[in-house]
N, C-alpha and C positions, 0 to 999 in steps of 0.2 A: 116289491119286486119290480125289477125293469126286464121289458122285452127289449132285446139285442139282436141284431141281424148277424145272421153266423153263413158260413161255407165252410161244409165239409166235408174232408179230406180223404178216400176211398185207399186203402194200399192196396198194393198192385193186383196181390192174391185175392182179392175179395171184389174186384172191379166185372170180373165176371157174373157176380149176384149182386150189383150193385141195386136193383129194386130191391131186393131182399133188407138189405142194408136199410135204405131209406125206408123200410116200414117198418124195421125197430128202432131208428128214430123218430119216427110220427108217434110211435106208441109210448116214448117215453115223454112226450110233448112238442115236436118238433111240428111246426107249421111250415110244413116244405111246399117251398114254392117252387121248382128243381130243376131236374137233374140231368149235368152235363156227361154225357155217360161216354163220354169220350175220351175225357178228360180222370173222370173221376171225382165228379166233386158235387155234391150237394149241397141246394141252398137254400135259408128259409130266416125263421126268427124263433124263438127261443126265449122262457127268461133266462135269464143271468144267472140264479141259484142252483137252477138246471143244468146249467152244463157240465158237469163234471159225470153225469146220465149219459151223454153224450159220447164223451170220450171212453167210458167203456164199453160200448159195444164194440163185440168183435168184428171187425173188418173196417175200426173207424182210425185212422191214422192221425188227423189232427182237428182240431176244430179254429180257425178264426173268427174272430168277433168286429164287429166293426162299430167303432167306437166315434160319437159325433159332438163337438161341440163348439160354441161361438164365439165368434174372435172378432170386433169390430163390424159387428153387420155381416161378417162371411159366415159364410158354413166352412168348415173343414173336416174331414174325415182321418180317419188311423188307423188302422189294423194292427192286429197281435195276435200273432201265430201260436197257438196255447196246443201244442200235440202233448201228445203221452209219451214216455220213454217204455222204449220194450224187450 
């Protein structure tokens, strides 16, 4: 398994219990390091096999992942926007 660094994505109707949210994500494994409660969005790491735990919880709109890897000595970063359809 690989840990992935995720931010996730709160819908609008659920931003008002947005701790609520971020503690069934912790419960499903989510290492939250967090939460923009302004915005909506939760942050932390995750493995990778796990996510799809993620995106069911209700009030979780999308998860991105942040994706790392080496290119001549650089670091370069990527993101990918992985939401549910609903």
């Amino acid at each position: 398994m690989s840990l992935v660094n995720v931010a996730v994505a709160v819908t609008d109707d659920a931003q008002d219990r947005i701790y609520e949210v971020a503690a069934a994500c912790r419960a499903l494994g989510l290492v939250h390091r967090a939460t923009l409660a302004l915005v909506g969005v939760l942050t932390g790491s995750m493995e990778s096999a796990d996510l799809a735990k993620l995106r069911a919880v209700p009030g979780v709109l999308a998860v991105e992942v942040e994706y790392r890897w080496f290119r001549s000595g650089v670091t370069a970063m990527r993101t990918r926007c992985r939401g549910r359809a609903n």
